[in-house]
Structure formats: C-alpha cells, structure tokens
C-alpha positions in Angstrom: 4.5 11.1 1.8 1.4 10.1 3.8 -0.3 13.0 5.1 0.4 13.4 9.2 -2.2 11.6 11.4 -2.6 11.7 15.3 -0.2 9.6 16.8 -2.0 7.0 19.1 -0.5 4.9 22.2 -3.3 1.4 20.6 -1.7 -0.8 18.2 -2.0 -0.2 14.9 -3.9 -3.7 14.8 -5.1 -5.9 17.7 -6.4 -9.8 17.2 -7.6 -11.1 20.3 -8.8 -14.6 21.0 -9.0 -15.2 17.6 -10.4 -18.3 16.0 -11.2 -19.7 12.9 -12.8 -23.3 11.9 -13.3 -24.9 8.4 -15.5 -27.3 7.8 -14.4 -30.9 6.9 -16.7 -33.6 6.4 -18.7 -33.8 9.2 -16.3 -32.3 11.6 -14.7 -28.7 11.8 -11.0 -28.0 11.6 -9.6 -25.3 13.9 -7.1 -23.6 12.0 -6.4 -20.7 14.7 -7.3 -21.5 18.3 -7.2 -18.1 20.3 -4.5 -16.1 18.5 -3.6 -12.9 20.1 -1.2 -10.6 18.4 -0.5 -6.8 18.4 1.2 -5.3 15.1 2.6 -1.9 15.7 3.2 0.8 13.1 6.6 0.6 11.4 7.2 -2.8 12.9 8.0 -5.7 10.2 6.8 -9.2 11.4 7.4 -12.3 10.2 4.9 -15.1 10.8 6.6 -18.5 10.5 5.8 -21.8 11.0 4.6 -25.8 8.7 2.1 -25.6 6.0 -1.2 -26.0 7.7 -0.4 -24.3 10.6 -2.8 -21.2 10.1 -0.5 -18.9 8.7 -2.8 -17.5 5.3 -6.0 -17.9 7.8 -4.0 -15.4 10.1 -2.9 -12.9 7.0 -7.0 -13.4 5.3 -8.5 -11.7 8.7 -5.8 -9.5 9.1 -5.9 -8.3 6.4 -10.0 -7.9 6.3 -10.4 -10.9 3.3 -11.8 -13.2 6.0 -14.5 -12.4 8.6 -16.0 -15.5 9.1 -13.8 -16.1 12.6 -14.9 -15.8 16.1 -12.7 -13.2 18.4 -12.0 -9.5 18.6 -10.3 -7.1 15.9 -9.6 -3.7 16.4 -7.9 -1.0 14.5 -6.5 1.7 16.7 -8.6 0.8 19.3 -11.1 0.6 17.2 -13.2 -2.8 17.3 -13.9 -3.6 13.4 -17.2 -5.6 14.7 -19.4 -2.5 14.8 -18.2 -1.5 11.0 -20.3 -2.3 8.3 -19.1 -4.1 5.1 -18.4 -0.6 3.0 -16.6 0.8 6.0 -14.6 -2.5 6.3 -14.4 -2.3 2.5 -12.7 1.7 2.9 -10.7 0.8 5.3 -9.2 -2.4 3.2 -8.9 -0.1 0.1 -7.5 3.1 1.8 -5.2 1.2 4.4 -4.1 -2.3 3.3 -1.8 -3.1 1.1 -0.9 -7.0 -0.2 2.0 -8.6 -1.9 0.7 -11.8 -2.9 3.0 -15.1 -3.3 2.1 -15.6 -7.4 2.6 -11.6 -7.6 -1.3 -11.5 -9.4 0.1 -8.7 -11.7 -2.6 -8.2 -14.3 -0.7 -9.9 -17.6 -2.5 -7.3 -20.3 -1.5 -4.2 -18.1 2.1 -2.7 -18.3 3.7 -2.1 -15.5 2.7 1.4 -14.7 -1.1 0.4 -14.9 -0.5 -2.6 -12.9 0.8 0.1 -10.0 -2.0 2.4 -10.8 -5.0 0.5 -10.5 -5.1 0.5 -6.6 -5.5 4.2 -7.2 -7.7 4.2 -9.6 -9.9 2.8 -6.6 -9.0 5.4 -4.5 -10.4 8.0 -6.4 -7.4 10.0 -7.5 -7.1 12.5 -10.5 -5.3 11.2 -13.2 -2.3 13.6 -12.4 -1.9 12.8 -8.8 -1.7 8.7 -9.5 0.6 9.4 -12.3 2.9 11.3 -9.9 2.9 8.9 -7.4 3.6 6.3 -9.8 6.3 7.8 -11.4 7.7 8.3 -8.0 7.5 4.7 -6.7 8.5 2.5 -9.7 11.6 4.9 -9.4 11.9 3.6 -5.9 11.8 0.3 -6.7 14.2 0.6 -9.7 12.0 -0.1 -12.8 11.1 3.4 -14.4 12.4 2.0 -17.2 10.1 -0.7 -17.7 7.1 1.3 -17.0 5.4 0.2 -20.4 6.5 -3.4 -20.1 4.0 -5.9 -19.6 4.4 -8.6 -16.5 5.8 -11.5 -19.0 8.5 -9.4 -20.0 10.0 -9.3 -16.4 12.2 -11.3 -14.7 10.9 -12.7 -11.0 12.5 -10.2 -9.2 11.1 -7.5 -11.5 8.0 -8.7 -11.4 7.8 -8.6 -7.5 9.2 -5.2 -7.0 6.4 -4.5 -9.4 3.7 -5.9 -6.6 5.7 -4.6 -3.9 5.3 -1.1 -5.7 1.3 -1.8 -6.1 1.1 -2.7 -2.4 3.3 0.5 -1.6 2.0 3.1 -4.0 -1.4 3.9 -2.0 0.8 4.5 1.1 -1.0 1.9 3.4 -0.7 1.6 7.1 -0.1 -2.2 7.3 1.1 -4.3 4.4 0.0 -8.0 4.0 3.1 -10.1 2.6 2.3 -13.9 2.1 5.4 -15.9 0.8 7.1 -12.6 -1.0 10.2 -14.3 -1.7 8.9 -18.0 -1.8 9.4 -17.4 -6.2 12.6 -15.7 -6.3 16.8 -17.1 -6.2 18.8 -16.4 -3.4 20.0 -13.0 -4.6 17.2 -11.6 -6.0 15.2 -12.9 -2.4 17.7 -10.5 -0.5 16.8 -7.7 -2.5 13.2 -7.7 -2.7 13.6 -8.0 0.9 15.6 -5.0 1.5 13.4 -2.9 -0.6 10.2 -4.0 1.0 11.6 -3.1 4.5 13.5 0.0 3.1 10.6 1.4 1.6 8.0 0.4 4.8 10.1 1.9 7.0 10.0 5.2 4.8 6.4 5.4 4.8 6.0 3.9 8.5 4.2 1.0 7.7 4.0 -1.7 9.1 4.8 -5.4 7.4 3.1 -9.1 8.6 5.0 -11.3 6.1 4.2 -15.0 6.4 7.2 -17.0 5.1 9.1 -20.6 4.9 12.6 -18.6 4.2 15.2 -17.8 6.9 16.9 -15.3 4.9 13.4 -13.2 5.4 14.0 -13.2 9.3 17.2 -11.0 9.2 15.0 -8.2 7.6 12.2 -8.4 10.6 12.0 -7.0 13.7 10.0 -9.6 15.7 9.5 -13.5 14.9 5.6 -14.7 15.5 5.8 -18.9 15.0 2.6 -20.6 14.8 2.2 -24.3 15.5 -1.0 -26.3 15.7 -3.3 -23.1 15.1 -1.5 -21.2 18.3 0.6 -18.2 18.2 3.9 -17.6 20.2 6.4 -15.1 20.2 9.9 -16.5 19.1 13.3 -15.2 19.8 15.3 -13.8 17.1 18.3 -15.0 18.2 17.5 -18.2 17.2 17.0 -17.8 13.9 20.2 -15.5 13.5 22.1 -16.0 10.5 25.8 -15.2 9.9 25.6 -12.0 7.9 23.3 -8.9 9.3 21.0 -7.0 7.0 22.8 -4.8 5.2 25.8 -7.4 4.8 23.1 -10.1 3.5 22.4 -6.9 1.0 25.9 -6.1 -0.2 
C-alpha cells in the first residue's frame, strides 16, 4: 500500500490554457489550443477522439515527457513551472506511471525484471522490490510466468505485464495510451478490468487515450478532443449494452 499522504481539496493535476505547436514547413501546427482539464485522484478518464486530434500531445505533457507547450501545469496546486528538470524528473519517476500502446517490455528481461526495473530507479533494497513484485504479478495473474521472457507471452500477458510495471511503484496518476488498441475482444475487457480494479485499490488515478468503446464502460468521465480542443462528453452517449462487471463476466 502507498504510505498515507495529506489529503488535499486541488486536483491531483491541473492543465490550464494549454497549448502546444509543431513545426511544419514554414508554418506551425497547433495540436492543443487552450486545453483545460482537472484529473482527480482515483478518477479513470478516457480521452477520446480522430488520430490527429492531440490526444498523445495531451498524455506527453501530462505525463511530464513534453515541456515544450505554452500554459499552466500544476500538481496539487503546485505550478510545475518553478521546478527544475531533476525535480520534474523525481516527480515523473516517483509518481507516474505509463502503459504504453507497443507494451515496450524489455525482450532480454523476464518478466519479473521487466516489473522491477522502475524500482530499481527508485532506489529500493533488493528485498523490498522483490516483495512488491511478487505481490503485483500475483495481482495481475502471472506469478507463474515470472521467469518468462516477453516473447513467450500472449498479448494479453504481455500487457498485464506493463500494466504491472506501471502499477508496481504505486504511482499517483497512470498514463495509458491505446492499452487495449493490441489485444481481441476478450482479452481487451480484461486488461481493462484489471487496470481499473487495481487503480482504484491504490487510488490512482487513470488518463487513458483510446479509439475503443468497450474502454468507455470502465471510466468514469469521457474527455473528447476535436481539432486540438477539449470538451467534456456525456457518458451516456457512449453507453453500451452490458455494464462493467457484465462486459467482465
């Protein structure tokens, strides 16, 4: 379990007026114009909307890959301007955790060191990470392929692996980009019910770009974003026949 922290009325993360430009030819592309979100703790989102639309710019600052964007970040009420790269770098290492679209397991490590290495960064002694691995690939259901390596996995296996990598550290906010984008329809509903089964354990809280509907019945709150703008988007309209736990069954 995470160790207790003070509970605080700011959001978890704030982005406000947030934009971001690449550069294309002689003119600049505005991939986010003036984005304002709020992402509370234990709160899973899912950030929808056509390639192109700004969706991976959105999950790169959020999840501190990308400064290079004009507007206002703040962590806890915390503006992240006045932190210098090493804090930034901390707070990414100690806070964040990602579940890539590819998975980017490391092929040569098994399993187990595939889960380990984000404590390894951390610092840890060699008995605590090996406890708290232990612990999570048993959450995840692959204990017994601990000494595997990735291309011995199935899909599914393989992201339950990164989902235990991005859980494992017990982060504040996880980054999800795609997470079911590789997987059949079964295995999709599963990975999904373990990623918000095991978030909502720790209290974290989930930003999950995705294309798939299915994802939508595991989230609390739909974010759609057309043209490089952000807008909140009823549920409702994106209902599907079964609920959560029936699309799980």
């Amino acid at each position: 379990m995470r160790a207790p922290h003070t509970a605080s009325s700011a959001p978890l993360l704030r982005l406000a007026g947030l934009r971001k430009r690449y550069p294309l030819g002689q003119h600049r592309i505005e991939a986010l114009r003036g984005v304002d979100l709020e992402i509370r703790e234990g709160e899973i989102l899912a950030l929808t909307g056509p390639s192109g639309s700004g969706k991976s710019s959105l999950l790169h600052i959020a999840g501190l890959i990308d400064a290079d964007y004009q507007g206002q970040l703040e962590w806890q009420g915390r503006p992240l301007s006045g932190m210098g790269m090493h804090a930034l770098t901390q707070l990414r290492r100690d806070a964040l955790g990602f579940i890539f679209q590819g998975f980017n397991l490391v092929p040569v490590m098994s399993v187990a060191d595939n889960v380990d290495f984000p404590l390894l960064l951390q610092g840890l002694t060699k008995a605590e990470r090996a406890a708290r691995v232990a612990s999570m690939l048993a959450d995840v259901g692959l204990e017994q392929h601990a000494a595997k390596r990735p291309d011995a996995l199935s899909g599914g296996q393989r992201q339950r692996v990164a989902i235990a990598r991005a859980l494992v550290k017990q982060p504040r906010l996880i980054i999800a980009d795609e997470p079911t984008a590789s997987l059949d329809s079964h295995t999709a509903t599963q990975v999904l019910q373990l990623l918000r089964e095991r978030a909502k354990a720790q209290g974290a809280a989930v930003l999950m770009a995705t294309h798939d509907a299915r994802a939508l019945l595991f989230c609390d709150r739909v974010l759609q974003l057309e043209d490089g703008r952000l807008q909140d988007a009823r549920l409702a309209d994106y209902t599907l026949n079964p609920t959560p736990s029936e699309a799980a069954a």
